[in-house]
N, CA, C and O of each residue as an XYZ file, in Angstrom:
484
protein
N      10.418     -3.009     67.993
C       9.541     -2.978     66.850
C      10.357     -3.062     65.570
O      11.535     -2.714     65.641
N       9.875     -3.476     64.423
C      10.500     -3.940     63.363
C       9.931     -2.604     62.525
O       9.191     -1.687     62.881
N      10.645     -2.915     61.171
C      10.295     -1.841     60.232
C       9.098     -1.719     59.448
O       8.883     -0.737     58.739
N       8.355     -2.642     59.552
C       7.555     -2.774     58.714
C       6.249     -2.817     59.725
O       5.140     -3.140     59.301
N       6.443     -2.527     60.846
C       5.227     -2.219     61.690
C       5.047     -0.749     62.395
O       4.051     -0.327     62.983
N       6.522      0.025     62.125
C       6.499      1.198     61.926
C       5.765      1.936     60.633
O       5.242      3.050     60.605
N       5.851      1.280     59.923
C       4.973      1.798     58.215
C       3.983      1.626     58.586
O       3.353      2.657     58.819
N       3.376      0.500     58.817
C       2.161      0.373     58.601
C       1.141      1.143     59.864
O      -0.050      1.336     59.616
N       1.687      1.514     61.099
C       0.868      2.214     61.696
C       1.129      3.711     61.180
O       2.301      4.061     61.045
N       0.215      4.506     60.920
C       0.486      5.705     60.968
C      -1.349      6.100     61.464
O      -2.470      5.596     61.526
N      -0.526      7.457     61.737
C      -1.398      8.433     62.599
C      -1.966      9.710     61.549
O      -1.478      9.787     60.421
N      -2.994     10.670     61.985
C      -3.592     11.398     61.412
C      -2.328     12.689     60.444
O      -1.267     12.919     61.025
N      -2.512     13.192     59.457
C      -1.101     13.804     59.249
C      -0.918     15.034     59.801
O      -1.943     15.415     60.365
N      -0.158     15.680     59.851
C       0.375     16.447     60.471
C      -0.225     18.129     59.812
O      -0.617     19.229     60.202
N      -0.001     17.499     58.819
C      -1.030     19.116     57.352
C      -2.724     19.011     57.801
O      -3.252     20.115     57.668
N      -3.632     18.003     58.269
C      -4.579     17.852     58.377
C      -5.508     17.226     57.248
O      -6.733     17.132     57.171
N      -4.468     16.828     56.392
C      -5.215     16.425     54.691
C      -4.714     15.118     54.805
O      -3.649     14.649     54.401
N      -5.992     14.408     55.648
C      -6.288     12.568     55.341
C      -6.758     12.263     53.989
O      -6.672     11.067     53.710
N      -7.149     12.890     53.231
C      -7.446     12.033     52.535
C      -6.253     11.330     51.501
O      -6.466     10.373     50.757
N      -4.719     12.186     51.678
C      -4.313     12.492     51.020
C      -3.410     11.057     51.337
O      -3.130     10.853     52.519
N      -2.980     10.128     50.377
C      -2.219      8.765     50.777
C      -0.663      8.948     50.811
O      -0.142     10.043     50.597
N      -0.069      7.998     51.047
C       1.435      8.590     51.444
C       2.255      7.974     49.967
O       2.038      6.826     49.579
N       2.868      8.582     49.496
C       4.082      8.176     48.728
C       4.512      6.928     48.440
O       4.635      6.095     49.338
N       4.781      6.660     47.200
C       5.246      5.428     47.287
C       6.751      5.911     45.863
O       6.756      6.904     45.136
N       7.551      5.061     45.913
C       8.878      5.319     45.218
C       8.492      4.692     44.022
O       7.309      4.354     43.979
N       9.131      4.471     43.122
C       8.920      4.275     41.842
C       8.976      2.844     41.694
O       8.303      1.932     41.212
N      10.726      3.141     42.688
C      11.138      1.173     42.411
C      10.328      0.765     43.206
O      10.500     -0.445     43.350
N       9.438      1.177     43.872
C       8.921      0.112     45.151
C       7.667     -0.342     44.262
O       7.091     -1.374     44.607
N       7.219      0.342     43.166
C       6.005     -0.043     42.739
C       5.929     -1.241     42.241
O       6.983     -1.835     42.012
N       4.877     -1.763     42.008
C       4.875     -3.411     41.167
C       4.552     -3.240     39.970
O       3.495     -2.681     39.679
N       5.216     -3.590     39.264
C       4.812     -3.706     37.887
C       4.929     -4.905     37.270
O       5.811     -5.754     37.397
N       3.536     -4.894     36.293
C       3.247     -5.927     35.421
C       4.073     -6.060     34.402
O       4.713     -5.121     33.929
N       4.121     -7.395     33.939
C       5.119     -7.554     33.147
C       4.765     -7.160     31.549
O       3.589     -6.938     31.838
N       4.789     -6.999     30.691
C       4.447     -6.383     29.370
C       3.878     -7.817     28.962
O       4.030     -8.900     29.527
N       2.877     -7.346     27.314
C       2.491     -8.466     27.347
C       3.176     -8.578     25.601
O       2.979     -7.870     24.614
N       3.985     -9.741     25.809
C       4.633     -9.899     24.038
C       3.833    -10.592     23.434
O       3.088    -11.419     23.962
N       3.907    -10.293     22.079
C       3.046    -11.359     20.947
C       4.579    -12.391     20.634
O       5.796    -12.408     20.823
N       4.023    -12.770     20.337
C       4.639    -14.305     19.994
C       5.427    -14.591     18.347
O       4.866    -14.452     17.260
N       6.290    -14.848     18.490
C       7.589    -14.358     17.103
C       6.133    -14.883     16.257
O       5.584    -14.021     15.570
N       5.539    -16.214     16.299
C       5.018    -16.636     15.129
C       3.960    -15.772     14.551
O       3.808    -15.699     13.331
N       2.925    -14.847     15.735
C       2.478    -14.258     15.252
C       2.629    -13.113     14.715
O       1.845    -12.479     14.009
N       3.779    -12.832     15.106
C       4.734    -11.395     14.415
C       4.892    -11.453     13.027
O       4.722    -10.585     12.170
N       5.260    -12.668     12.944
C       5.548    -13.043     11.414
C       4.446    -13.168     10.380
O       4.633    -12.949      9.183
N       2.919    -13.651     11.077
C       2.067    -13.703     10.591
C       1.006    -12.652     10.000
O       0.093    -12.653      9.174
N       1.767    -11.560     11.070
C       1.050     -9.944     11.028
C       1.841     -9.343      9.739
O       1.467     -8.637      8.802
N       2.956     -9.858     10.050
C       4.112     -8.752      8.886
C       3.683     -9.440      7.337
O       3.589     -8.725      6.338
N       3.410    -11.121      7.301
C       3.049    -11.572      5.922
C       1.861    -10.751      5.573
O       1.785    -10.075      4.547
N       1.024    -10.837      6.399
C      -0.625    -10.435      5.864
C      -0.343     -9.170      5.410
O      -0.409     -9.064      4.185
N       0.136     -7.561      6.399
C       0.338     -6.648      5.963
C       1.198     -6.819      4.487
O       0.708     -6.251      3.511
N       2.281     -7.476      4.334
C       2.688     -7.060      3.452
C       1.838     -7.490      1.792
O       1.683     -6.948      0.698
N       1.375     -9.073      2.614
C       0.196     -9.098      1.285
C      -0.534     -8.129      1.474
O      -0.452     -7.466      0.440
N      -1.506     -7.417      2.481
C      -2.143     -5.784      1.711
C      -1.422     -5.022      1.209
O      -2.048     -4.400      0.351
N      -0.215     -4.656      1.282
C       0.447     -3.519      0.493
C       0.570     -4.110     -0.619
O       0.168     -3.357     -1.505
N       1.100     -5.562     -1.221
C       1.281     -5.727     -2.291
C      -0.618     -5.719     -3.201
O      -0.899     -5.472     -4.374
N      -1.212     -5.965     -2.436
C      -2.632     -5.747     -3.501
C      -3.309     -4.138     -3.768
O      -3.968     -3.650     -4.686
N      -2.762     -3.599     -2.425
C      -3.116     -1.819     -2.811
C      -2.333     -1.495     -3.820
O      -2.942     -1.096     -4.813
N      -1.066     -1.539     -3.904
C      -0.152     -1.306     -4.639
C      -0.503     -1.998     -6.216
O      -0.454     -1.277     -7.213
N      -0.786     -3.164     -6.294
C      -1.139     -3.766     -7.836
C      -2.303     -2.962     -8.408
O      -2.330     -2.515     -9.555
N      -3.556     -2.782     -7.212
C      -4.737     -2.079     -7.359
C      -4.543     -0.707     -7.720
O      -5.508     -0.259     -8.341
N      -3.284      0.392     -7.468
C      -3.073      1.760     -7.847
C      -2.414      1.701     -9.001
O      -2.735      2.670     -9.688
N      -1.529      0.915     -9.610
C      -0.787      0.309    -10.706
C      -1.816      0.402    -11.650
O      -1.680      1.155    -12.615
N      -3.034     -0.404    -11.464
C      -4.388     -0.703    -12.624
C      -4.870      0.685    -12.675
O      -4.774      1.139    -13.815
N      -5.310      1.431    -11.901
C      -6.164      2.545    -11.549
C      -5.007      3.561    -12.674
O      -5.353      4.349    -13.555
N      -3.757      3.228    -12.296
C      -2.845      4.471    -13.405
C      -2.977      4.065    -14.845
O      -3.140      4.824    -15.800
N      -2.889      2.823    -14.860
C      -2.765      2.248    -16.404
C      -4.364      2.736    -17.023
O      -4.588      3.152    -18.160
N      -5.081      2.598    -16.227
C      -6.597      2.807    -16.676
C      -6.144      4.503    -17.058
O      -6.041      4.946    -18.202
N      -5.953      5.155    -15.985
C      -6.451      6.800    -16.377
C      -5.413      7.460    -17.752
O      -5.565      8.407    -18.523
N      -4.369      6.455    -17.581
C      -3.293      6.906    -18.835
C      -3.831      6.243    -20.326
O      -4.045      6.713    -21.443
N      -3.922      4.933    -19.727
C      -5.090      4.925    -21.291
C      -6.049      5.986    -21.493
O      -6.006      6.759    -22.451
N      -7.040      6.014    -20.444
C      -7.794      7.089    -21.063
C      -7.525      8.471    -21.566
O      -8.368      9.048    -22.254
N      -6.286      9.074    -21.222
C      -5.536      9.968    -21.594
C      -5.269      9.857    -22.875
O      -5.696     10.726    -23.634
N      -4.501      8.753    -23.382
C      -3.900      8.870    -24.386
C      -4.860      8.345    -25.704
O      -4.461      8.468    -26.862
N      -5.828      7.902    -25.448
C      -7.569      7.677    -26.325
C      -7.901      9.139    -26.481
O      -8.284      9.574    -27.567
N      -7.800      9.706    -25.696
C      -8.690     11.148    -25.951
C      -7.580     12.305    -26.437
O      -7.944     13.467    -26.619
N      -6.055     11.839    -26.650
C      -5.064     12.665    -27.516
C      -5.455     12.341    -28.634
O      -5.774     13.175    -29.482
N      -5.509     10.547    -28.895
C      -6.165     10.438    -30.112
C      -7.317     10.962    -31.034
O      -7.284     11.372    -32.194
N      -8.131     10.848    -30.331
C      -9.570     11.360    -30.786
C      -9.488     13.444    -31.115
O     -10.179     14.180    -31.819
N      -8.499     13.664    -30.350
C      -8.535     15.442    -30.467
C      -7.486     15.424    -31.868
O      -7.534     16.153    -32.859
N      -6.736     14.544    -31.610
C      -5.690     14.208    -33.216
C      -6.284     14.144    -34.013
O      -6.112     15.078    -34.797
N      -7.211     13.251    -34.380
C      -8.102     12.750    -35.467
C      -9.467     13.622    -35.951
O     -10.207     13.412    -36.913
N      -9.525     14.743    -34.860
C     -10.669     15.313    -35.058
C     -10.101     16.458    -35.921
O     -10.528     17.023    -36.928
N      -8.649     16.648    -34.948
C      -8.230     18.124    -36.176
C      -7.911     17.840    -37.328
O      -8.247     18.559    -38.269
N      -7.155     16.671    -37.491
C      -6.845     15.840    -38.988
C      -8.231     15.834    -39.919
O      -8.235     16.288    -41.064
N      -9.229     15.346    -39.372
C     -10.097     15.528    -40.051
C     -10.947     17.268    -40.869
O     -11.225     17.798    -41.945
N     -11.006     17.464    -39.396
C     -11.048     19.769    -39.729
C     -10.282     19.907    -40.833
O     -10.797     20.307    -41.877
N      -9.125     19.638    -40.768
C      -8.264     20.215    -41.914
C      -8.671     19.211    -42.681
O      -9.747     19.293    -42.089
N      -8.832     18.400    -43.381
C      -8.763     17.824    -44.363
C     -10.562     18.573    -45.123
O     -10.804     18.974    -46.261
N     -11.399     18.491    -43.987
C     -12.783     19.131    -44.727
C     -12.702     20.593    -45.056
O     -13.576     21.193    -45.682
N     -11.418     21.214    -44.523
C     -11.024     22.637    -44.824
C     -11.459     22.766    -46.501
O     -11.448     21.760    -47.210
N     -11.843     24.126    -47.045
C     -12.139     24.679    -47.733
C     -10.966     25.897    -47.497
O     -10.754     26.738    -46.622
N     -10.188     25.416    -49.064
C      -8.934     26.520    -48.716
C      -9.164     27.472    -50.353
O      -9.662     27.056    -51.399
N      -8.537     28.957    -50.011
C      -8.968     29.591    -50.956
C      -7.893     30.410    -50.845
O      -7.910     31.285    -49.980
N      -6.812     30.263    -51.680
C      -5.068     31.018    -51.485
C      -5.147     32.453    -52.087
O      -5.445     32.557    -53.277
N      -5.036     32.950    -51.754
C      -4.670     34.536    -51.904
C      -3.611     35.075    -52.273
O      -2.895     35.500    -51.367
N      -3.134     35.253    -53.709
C      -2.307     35.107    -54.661
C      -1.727     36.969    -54.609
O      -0.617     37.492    -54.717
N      -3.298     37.580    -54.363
C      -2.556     39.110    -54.885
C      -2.349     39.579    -52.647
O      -3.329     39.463    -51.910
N      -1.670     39.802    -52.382
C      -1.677     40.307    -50.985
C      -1.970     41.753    -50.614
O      -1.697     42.355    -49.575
N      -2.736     42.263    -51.974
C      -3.407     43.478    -51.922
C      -4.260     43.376    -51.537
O      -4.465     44.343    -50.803
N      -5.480     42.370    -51.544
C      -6.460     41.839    -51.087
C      -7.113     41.934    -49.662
O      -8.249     42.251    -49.311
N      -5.625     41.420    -48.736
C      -5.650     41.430    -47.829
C      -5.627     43.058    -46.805
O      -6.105     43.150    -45.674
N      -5.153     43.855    -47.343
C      -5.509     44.919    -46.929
C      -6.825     45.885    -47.396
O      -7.131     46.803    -46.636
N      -7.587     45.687    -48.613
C      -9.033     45.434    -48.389
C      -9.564     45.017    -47.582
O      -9.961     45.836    -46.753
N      -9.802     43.938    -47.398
C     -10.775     43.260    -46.324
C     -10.684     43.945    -45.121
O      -9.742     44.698    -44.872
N     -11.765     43.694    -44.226
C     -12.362     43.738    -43.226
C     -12.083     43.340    -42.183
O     -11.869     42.140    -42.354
N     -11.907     43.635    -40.930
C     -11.719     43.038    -40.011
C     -12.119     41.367    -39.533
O     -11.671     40.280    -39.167
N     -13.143     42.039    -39.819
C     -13.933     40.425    -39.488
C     -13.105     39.380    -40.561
O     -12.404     38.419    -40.245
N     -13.390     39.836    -41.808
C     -12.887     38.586    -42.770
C     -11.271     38.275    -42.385
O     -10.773     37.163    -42.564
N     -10.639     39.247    -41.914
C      -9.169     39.149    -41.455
C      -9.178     37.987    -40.114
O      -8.296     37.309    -39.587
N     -10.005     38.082    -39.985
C     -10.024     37.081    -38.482
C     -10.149     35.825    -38.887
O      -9.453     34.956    -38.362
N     -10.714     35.634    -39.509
C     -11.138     34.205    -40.657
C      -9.496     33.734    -41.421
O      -8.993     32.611    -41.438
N      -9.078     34.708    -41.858
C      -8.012     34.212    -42.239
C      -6.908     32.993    -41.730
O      -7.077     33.012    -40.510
N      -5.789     31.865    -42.034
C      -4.987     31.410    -41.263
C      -4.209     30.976    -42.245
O      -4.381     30.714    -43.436
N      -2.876     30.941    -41.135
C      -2.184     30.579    -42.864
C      -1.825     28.807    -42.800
O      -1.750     28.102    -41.793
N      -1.697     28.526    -43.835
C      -1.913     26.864    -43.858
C      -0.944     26.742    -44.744
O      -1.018     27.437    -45.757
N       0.288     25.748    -44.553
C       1.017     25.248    -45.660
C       0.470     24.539    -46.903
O      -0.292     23.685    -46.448
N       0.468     24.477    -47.890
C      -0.009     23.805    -48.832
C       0.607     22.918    -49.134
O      -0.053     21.883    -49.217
N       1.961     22.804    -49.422
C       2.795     21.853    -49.669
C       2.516     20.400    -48.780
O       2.426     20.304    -47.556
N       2.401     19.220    -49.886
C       1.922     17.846    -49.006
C       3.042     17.474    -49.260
O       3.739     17.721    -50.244
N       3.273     16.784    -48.254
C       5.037     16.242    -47.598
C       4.306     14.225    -47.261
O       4.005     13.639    -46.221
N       4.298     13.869    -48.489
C       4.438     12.193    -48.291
C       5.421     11.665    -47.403
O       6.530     12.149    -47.177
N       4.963     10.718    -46.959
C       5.994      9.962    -45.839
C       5.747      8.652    -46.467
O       6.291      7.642    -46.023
């Protein structure tokens, strides 16, 4: 008898657990061969991705320039609003500083001190 007709007959097992199949080795197994993509389409995957990164990337670029403009519009506008406050200021200088210890709490709160001196540029 040859070897391969020794394998293939076998008998009930010896543990009593048929259902159980016999071993096979690793190298003996068959394996499929992998499946490669093809250089051209490799190349074609890596262009496209990299055109999406370059348009997310231009697209987060706009999205910053947008929110920093709007940032720096609304420094303006808080600039221009206090420039303006002070300029509609109603100023009333307090010459004797005896005064100031009269007053009142409240009116003390009102108080601020403001340079007077205008400095042309």
């Amino acid at each position: 008898m040859s070897a391969s007709q020794v394998t293939s007959v076998k008998g009930k097992p010896k543990s009593g657990r048929v259902w159980k199949s016999s071993k096979q080795r690793f190298s003996s197994i068959k394996k499929t061969p992998a499946i490669h993509v093809s250089f051209e389409k490799r190349q074609r995957l890596k262009e496209e991705r990299k055109k999406c990164m370059e348009l997310s990337n231009e697209i987060k670029q706009q999205k910053a320039a947008e929110k920093e403009a709007k940032k720096e519009r609304r420094r303006e506008n808080i600039r221009r609003t206090q420039e303006n406050e002070r300029k509609a200021e109603v100023v009333q200088v307090i010459s004797n500083p005896a005064k100031i210890k009269r007053m009142k709490k409240k009116q003390l709160r009102n108080i601020v001190k403001r340079d007077t001196t205008k400095v042309e540029k």
